[in-house]
mmCIF entry with sequence, helices, sheets and N, C-alpha, C, O atoms, coordinates in Angstrom:
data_MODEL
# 
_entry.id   MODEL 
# 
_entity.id                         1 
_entity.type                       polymer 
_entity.pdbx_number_of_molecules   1 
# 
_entity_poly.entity_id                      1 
_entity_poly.type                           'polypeptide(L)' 
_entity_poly.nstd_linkage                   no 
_entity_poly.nstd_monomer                   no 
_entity_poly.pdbx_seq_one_letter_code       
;(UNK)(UNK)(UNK)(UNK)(UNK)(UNK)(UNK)(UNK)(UNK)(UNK)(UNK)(UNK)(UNK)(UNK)(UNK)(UNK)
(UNK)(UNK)(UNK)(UNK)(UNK)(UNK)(UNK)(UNK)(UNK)(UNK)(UNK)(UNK)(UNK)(UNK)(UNK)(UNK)
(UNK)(UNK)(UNK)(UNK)(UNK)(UNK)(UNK)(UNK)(UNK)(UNK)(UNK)(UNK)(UNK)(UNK)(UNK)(UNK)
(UNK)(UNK)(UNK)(UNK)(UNK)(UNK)
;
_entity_poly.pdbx_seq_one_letter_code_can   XXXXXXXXXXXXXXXXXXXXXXXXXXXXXXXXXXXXXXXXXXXXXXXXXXXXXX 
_entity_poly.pdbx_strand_id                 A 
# 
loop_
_entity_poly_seq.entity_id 
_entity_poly_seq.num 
_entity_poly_seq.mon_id 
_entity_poly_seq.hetero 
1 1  UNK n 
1 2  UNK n 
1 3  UNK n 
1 4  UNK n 
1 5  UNK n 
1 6  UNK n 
1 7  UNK n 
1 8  UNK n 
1 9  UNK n 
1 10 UNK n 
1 11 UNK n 
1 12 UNK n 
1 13 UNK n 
1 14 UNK n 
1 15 UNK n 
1 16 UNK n 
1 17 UNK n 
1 18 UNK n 
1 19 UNK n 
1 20 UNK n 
1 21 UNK n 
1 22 UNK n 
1 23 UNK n 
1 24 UNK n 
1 25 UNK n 
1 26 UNK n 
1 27 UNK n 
1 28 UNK n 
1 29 UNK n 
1 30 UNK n 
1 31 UNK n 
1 32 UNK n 
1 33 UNK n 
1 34 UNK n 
1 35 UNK n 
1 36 UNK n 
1 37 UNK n 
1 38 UNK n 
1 39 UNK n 
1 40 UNK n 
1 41 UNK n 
1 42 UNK n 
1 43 UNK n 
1 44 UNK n 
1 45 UNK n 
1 46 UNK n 
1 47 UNK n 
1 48 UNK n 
1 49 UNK n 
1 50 UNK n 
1 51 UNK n 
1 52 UNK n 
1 53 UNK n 
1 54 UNK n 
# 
_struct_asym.id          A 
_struct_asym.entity_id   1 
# 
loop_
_struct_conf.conf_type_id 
_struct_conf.id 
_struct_conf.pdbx_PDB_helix_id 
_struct_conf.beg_label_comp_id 
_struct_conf.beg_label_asym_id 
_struct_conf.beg_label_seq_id 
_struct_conf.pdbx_beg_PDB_ins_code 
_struct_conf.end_label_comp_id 
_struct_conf.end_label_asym_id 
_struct_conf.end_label_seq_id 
_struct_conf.pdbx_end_PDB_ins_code 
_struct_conf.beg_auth_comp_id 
_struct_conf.beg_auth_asym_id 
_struct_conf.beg_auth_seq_id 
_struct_conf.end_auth_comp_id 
_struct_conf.end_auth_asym_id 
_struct_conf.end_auth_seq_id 
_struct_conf.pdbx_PDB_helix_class 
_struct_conf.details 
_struct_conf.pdbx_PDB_helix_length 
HELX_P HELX_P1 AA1 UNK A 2  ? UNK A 21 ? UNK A 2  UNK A 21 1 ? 20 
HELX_P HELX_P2 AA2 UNK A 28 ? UNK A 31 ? UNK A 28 UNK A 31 5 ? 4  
# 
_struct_conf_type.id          HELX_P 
_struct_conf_type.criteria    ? 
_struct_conf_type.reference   ? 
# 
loop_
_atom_site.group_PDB 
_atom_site.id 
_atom_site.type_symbol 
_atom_site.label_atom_id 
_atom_site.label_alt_id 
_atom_site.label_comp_id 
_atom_site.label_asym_id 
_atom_site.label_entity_id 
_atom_site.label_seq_id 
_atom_site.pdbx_PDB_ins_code 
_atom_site.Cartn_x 
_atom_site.Cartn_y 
_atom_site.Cartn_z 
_atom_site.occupancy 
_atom_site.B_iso_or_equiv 
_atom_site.pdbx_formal_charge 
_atom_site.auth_seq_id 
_atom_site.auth_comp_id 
_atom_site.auth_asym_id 
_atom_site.auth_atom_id 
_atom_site.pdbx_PDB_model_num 
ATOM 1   N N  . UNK A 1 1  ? 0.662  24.961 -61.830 1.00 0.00 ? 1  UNK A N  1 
ATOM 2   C CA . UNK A 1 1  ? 0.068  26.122 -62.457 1.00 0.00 ? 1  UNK A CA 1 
ATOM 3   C C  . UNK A 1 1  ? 1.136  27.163 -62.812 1.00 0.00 ? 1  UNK A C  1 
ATOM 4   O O  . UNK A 1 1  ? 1.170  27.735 -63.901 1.00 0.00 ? 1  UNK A O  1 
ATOM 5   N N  . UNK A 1 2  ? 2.127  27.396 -61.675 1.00 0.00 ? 2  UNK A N  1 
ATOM 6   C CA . UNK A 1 2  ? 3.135  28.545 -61.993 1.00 0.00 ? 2  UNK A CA 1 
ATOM 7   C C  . UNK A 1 2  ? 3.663  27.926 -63.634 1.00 0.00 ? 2  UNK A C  1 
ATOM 8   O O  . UNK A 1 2  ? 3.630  28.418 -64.762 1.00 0.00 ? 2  UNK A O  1 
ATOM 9   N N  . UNK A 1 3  ? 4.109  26.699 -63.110 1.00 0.00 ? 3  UNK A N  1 
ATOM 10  C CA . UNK A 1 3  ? 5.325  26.018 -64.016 1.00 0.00 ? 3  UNK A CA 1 
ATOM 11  C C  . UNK A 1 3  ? 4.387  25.921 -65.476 1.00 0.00 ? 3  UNK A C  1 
ATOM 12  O O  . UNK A 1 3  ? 5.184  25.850 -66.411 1.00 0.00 ? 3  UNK A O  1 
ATOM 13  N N  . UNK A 1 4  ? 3.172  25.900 -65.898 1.00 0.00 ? 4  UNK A N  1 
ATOM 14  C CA . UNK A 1 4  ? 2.544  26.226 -66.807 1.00 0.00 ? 4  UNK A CA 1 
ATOM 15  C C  . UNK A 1 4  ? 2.346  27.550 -67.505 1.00 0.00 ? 4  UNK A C  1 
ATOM 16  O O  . UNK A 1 4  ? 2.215  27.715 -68.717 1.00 0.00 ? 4  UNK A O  1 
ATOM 17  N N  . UNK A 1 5  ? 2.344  28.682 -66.337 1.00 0.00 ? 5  UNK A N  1 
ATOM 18  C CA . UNK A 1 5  ? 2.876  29.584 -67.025 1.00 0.00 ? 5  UNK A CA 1 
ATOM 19  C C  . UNK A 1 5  ? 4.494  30.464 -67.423 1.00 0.00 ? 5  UNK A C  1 
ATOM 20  O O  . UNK A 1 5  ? 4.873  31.329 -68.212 1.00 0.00 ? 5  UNK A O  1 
ATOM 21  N N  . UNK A 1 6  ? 4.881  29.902 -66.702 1.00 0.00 ? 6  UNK A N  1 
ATOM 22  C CA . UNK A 1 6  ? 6.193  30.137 -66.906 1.00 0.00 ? 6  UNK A CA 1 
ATOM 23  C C  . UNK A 1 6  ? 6.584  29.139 -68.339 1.00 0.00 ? 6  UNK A C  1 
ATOM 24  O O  . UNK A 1 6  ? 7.343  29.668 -69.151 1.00 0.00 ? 6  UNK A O  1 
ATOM 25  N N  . UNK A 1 7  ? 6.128  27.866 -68.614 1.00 0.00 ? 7  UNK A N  1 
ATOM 26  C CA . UNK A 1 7  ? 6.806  27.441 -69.764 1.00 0.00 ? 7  UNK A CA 1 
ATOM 27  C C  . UNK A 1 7  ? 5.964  28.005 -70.914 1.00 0.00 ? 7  UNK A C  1 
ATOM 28  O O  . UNK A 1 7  ? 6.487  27.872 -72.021 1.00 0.00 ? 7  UNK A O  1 
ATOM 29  N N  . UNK A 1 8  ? 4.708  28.637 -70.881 1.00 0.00 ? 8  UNK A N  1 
ATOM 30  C CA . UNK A 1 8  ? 4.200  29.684 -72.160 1.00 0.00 ? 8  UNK A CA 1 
ATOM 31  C C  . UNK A 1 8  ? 4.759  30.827 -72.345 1.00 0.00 ? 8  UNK A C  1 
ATOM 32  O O  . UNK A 1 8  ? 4.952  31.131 -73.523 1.00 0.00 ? 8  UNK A O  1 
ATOM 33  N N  . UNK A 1 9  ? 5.050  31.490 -71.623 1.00 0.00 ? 9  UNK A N  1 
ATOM 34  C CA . UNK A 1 9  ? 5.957  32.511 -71.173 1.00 0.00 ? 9  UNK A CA 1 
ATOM 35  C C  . UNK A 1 9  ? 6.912  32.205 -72.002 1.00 0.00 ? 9  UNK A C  1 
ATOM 36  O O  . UNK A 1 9  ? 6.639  32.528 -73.158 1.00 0.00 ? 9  UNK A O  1 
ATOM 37  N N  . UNK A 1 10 ? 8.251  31.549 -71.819 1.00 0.00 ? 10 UNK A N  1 
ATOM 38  C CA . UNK A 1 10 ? 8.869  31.097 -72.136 1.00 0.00 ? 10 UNK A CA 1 
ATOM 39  C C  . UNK A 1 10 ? 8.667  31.015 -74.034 1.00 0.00 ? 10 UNK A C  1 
ATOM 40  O O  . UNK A 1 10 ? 9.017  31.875 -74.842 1.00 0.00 ? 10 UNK A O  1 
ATOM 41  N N  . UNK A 1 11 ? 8.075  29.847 -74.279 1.00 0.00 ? 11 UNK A N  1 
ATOM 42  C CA . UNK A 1 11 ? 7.465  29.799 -75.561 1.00 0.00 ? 11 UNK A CA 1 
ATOM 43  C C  . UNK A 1 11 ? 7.004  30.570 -76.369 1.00 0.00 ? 11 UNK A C  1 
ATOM 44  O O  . UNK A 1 11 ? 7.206  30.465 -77.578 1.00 0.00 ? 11 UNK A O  1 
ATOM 45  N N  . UNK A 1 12 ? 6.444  31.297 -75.935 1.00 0.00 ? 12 UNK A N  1 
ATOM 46  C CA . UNK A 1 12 ? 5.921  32.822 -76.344 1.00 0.00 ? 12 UNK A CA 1 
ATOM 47  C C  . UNK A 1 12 ? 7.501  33.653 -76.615 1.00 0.00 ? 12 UNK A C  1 
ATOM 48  O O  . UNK A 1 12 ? 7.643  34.054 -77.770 1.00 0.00 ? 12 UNK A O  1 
ATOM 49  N N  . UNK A 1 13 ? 8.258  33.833 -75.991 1.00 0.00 ? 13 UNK A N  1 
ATOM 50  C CA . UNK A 1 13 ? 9.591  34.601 -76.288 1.00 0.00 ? 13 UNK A CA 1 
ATOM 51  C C  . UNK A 1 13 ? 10.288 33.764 -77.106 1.00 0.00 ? 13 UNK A C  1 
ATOM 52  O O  . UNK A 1 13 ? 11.020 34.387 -77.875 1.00 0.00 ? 13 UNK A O  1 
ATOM 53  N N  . UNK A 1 14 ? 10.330 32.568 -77.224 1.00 0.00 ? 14 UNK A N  1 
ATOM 54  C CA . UNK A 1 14 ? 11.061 31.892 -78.184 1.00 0.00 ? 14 UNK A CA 1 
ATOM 55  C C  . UNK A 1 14 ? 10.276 32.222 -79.510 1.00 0.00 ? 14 UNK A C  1 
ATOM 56  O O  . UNK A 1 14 ? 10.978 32.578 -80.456 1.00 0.00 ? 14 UNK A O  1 
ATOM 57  N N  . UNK A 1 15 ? 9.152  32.163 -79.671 1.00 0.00 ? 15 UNK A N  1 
ATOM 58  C CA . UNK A 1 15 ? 8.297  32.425 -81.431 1.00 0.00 ? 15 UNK A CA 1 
ATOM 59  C C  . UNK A 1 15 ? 8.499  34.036 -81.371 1.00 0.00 ? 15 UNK A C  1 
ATOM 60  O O  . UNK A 1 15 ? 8.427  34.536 -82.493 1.00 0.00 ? 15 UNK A O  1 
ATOM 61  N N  . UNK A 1 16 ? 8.682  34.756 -80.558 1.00 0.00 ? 16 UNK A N  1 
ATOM 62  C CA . UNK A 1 16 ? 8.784  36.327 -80.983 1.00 0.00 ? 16 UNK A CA 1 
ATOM 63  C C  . UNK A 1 16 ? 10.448 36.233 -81.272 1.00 0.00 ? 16 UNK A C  1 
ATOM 64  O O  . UNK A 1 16 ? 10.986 36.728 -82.262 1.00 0.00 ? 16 UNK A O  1 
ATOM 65  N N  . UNK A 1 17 ? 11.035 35.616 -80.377 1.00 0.00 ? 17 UNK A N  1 
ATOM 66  C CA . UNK A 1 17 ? 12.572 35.874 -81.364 1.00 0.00 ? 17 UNK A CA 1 
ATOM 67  C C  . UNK A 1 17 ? 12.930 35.351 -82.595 1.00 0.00 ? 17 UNK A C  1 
ATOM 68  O O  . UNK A 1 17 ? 13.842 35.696 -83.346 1.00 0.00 ? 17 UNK A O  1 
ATOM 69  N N  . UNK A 1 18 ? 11.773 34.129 -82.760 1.00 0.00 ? 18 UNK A N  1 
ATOM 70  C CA . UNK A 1 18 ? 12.114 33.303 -84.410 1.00 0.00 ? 18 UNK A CA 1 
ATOM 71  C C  . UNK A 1 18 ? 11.519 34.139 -84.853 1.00 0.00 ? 18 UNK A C  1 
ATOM 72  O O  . UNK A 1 18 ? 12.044 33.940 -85.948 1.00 0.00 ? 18 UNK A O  1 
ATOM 73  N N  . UNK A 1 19 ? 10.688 35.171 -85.103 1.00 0.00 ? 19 UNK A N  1 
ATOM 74  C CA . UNK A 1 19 ? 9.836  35.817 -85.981 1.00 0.00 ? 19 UNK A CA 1 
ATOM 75  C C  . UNK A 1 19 ? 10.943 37.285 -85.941 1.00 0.00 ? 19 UNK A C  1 
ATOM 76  O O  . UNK A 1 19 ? 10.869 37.915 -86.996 1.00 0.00 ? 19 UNK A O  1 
ATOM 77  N N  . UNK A 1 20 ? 11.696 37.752 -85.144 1.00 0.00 ? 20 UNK A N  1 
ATOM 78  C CA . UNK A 1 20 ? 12.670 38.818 -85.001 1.00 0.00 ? 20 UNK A CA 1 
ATOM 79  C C  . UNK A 1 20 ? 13.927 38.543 -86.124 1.00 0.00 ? 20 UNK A C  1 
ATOM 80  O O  . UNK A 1 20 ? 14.586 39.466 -86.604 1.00 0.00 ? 20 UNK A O  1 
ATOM 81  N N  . UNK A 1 21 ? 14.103 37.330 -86.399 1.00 0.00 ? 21 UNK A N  1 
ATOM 82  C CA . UNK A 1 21 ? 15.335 37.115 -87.023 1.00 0.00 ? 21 UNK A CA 1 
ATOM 83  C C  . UNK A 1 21 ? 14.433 36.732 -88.743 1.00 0.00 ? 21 UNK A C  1 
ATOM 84  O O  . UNK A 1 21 ? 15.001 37.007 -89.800 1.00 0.00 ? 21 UNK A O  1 
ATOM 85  N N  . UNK A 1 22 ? 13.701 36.399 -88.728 1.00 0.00 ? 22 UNK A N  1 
ATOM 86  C CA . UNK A 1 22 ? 13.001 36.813 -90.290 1.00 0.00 ? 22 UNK A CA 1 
ATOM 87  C C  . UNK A 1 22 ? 13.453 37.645 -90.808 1.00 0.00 ? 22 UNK A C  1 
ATOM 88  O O  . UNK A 1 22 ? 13.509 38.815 -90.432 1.00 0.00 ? 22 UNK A O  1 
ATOM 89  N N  . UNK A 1 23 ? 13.940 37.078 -91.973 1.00 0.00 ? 23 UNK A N  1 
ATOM 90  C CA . UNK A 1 23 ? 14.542 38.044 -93.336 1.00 0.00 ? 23 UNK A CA 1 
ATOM 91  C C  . UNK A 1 23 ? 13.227 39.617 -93.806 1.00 0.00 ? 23 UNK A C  1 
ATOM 92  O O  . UNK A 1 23 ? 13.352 40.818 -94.046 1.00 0.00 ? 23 UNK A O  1 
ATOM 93  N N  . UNK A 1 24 ? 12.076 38.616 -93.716 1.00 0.00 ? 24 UNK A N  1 
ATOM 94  C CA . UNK A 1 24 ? 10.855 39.523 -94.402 1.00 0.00 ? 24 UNK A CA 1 
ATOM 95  C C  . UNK A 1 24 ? 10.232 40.056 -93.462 1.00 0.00 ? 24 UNK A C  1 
ATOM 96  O O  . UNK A 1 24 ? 9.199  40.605 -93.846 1.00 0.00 ? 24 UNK A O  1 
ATOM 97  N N  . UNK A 1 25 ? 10.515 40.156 -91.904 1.00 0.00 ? 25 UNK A N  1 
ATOM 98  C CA . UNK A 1 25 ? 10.036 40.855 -91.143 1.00 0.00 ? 25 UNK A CA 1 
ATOM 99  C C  . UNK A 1 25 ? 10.765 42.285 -90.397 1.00 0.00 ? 25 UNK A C  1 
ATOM 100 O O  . UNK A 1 25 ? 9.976  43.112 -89.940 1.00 0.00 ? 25 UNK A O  1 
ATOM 101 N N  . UNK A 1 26 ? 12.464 42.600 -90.265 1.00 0.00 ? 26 UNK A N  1 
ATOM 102 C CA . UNK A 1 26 ? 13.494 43.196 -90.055 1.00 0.00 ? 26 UNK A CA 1 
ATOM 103 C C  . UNK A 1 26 ? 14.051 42.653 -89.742 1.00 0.00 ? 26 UNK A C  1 
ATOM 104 O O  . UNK A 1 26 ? 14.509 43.141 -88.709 1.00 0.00 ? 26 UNK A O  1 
ATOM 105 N N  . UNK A 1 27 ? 14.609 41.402 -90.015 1.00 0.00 ? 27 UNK A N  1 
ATOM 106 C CA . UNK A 1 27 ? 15.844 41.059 -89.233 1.00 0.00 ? 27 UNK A CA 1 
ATOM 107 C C  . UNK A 1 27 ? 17.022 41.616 -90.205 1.00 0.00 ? 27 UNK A C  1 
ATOM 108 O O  . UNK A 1 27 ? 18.152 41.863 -89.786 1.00 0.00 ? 27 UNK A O  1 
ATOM 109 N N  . UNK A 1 28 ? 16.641 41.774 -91.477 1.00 0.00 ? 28 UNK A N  1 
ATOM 110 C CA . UNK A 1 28 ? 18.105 42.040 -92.408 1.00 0.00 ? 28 UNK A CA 1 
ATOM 111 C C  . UNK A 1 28 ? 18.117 43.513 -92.150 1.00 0.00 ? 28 UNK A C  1 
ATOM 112 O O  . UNK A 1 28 ? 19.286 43.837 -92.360 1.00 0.00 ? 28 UNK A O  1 
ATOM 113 N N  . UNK A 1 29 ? 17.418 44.618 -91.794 1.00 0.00 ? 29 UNK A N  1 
ATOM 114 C CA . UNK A 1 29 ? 17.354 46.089 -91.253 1.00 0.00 ? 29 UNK A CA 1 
ATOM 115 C C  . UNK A 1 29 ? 18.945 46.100 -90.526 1.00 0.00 ? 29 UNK A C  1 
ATOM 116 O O  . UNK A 1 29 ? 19.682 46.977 -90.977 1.00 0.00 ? 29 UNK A O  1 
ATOM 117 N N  . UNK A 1 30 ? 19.591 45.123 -89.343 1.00 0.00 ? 30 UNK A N  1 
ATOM 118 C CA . UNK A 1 30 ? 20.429 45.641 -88.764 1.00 0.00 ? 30 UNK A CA 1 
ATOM 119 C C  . UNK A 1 30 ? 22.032 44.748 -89.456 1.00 0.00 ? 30 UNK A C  1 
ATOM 120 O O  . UNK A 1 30 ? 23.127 44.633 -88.905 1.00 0.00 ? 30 UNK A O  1 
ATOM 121 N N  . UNK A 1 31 ? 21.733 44.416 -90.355 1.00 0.00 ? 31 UNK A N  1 
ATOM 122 C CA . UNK A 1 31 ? 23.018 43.576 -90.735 1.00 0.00 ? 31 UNK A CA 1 
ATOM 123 C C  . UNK A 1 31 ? 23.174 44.759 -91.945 1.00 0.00 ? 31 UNK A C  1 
ATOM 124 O O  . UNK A 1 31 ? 24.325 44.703 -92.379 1.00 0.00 ? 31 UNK A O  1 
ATOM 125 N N  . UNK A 1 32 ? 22.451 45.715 -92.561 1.00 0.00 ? 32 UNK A N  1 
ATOM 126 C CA . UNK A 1 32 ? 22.767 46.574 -93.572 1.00 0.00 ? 32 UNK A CA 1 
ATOM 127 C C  . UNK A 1 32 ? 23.163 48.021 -92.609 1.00 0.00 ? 32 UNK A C  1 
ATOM 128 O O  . UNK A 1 32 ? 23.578 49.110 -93.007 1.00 0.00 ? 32 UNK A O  1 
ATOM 129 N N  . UNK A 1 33 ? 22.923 47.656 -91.515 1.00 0.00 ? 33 UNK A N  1 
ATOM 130 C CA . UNK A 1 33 ? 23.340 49.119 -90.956 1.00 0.00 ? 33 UNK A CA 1 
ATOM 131 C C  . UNK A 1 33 ? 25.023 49.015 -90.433 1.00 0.00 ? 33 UNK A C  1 
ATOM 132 O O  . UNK A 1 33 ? 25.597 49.880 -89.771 1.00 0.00 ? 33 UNK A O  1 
ATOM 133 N N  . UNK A 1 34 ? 25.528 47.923 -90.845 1.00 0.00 ? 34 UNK A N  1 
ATOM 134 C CA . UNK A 1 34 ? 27.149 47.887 -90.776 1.00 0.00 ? 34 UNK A CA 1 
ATOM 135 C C  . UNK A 1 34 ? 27.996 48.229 -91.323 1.00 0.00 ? 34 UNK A C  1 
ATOM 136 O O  . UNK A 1 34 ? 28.157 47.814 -92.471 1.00 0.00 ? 34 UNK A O  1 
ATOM 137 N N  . UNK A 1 35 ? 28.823 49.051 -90.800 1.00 0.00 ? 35 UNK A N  1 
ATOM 138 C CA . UNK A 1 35 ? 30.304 49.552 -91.983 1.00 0.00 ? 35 UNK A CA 1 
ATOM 139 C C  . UNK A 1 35 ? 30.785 48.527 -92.612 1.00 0.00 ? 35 UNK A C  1 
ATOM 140 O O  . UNK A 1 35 ? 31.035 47.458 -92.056 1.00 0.00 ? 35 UNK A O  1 
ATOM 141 N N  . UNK A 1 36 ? 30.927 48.721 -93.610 1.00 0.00 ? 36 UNK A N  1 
ATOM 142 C CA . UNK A 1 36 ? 31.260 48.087 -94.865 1.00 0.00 ? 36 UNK A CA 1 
ATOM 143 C C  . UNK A 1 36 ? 33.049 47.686 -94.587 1.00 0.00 ? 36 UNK A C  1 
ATOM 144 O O  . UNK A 1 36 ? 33.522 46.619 -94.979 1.00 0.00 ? 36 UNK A O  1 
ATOM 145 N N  . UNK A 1 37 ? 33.892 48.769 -93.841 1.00 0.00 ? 37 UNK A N  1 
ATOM 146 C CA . UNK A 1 37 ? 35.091 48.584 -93.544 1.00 0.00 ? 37 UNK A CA 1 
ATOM 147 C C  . UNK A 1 37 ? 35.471 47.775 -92.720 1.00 0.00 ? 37 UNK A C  1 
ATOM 148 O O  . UNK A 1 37 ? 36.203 46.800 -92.890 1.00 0.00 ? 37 UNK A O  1 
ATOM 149 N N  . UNK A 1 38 ? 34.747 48.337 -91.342 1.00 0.00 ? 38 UNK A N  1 
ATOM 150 C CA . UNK A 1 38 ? 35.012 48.108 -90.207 1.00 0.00 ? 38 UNK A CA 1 
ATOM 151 C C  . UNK A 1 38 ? 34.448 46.826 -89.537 1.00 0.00 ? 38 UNK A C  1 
ATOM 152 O O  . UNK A 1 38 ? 35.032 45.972 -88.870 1.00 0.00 ? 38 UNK A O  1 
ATOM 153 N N  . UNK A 1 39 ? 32.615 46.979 -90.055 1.00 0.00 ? 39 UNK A N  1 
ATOM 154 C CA . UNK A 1 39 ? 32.083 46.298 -89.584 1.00 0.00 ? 39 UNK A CA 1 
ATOM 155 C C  . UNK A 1 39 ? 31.276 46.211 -88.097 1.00 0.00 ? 39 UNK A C  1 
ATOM 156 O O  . UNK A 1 39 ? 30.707 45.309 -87.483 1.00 0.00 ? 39 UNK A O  1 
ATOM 157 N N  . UNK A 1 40 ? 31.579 47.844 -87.824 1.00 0.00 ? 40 UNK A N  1 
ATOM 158 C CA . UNK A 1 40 ? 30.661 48.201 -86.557 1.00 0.00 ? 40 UNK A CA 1 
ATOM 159 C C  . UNK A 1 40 ? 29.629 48.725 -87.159 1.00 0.00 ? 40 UNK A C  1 
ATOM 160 O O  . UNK A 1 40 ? 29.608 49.010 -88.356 1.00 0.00 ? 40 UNK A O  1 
ATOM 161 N N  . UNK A 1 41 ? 28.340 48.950 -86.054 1.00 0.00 ? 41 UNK A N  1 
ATOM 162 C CA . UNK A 1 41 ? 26.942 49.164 -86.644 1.00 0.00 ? 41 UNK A CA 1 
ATOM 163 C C  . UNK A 1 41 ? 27.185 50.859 -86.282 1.00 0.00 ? 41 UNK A C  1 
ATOM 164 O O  . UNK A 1 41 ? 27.679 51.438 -85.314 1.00 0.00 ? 41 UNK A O  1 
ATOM 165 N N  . UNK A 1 42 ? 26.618 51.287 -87.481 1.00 0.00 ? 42 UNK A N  1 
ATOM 166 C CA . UNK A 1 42 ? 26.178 53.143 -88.072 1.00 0.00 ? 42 UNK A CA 1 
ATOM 167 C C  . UNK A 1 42 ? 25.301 53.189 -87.394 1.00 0.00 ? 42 UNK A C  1 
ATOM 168 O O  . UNK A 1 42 ? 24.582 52.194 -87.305 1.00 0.00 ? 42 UNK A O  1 
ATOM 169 N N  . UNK A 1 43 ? 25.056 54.199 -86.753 1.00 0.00 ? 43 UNK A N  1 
ATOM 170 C CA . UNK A 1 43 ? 24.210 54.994 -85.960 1.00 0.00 ? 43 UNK A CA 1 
ATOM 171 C C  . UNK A 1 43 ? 23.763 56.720 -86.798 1.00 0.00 ? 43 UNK A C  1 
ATOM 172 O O  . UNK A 1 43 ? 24.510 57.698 -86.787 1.00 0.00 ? 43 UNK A O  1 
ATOM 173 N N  . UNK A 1 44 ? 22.474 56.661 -87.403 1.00 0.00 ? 44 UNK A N  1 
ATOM 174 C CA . UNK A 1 44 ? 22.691 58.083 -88.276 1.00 0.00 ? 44 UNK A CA 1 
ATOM 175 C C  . UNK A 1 44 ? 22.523 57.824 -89.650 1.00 0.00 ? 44 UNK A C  1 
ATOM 176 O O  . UNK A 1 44 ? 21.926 56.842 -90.090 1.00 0.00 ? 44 UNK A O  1 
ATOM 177 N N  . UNK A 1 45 ? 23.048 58.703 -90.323 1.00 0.00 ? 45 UNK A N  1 
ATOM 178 C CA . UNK A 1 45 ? 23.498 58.959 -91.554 1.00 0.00 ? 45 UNK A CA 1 
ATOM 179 C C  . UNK A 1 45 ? 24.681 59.356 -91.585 1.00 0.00 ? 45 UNK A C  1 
ATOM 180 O O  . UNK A 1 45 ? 24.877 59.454 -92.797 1.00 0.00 ? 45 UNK A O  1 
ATOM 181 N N  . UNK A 1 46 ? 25.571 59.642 -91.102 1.00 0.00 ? 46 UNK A N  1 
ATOM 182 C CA . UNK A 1 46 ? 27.087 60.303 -90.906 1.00 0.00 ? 46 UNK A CA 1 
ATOM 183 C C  . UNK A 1 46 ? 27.580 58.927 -91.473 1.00 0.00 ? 46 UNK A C  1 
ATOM 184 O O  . UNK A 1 46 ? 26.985 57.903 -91.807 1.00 0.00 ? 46 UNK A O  1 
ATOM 185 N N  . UNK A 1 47 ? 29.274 59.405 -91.447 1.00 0.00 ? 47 UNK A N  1 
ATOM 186 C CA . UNK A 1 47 ? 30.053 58.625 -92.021 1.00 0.00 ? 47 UNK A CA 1 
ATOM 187 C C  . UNK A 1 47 ? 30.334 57.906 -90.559 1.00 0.00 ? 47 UNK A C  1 
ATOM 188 O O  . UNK A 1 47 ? 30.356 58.612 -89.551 1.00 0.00 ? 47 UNK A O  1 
ATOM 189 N N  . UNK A 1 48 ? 30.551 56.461 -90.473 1.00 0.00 ? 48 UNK A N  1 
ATOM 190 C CA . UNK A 1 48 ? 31.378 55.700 -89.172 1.00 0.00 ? 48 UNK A CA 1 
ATOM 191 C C  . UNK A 1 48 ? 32.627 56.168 -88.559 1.00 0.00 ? 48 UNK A C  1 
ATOM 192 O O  . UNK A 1 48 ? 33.609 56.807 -88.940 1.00 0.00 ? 48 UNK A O  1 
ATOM 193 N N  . UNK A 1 49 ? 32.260 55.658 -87.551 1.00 0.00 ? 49 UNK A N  1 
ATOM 194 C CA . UNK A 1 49 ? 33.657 56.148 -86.554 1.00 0.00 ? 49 UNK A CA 1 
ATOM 195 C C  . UNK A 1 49 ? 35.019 56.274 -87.071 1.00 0.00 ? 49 UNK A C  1 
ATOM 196 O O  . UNK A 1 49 ? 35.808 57.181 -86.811 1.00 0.00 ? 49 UNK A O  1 
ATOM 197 N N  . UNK A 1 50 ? 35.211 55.247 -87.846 1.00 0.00 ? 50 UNK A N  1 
ATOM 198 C CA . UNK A 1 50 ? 36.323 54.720 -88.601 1.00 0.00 ? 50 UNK A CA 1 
ATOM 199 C C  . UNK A 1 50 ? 36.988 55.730 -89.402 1.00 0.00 ? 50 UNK A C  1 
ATOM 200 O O  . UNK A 1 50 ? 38.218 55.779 -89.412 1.00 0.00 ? 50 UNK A O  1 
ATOM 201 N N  . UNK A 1 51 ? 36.068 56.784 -90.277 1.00 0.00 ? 51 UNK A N  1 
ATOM 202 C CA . UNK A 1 51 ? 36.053 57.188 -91.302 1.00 0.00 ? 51 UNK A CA 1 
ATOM 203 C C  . UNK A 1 51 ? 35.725 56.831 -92.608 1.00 0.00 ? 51 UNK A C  1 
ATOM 204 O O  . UNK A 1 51 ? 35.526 57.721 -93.435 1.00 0.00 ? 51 UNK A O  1 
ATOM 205 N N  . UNK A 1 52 ? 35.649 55.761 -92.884 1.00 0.00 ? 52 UNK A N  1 
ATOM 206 C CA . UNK A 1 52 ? 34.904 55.294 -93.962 1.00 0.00 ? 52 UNK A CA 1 
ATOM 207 C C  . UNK A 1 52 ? 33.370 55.798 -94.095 1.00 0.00 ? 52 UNK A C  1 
ATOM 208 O O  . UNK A 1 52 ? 32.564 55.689 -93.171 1.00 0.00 ? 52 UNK A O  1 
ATOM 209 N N  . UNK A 1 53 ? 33.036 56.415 -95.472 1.00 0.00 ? 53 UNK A N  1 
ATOM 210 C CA . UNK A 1 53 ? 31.561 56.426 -95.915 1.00 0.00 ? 53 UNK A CA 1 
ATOM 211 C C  . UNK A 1 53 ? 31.175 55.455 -96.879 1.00 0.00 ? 53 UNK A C  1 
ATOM 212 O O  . UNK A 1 53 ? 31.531 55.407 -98.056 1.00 0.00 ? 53 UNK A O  1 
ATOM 213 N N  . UNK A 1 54 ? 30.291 54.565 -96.173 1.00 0.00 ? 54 UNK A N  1 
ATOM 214 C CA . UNK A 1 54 ? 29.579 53.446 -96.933 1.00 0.00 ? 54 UNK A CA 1 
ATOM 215 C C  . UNK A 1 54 ? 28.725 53.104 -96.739 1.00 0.00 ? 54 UNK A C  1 
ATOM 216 O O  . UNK A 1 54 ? 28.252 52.198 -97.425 1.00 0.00 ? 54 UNK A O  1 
# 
């Protein structure tokens, strides 16, 4: 019984992370929030750590 719920459990977090990395759901939201220079993720609207505004 445990081991039944533990492998839905399981299963259940695997279809919420395939559905997290969907193009049409946000997964492309955090690959556009990257400096264009640097390539670390923007936090804000400000310019990156780096100095680059992009």
């Amino acid at each position: 019984m445990v081991f039944k719920i533990v492998l839905l459990f399981l299963v259940f977090m695997g279809v919420v992370a395939w559905f997290g990395k969907m193009h049409w759901i946000g997964g492309k939201h955090l690959r556009q929030t990257k400096c264009a220079a640097c390539g670390r993720y923007r936090i804000g609207k400000g310019p990156c750590g780096c100095g680059e505004r992009s």
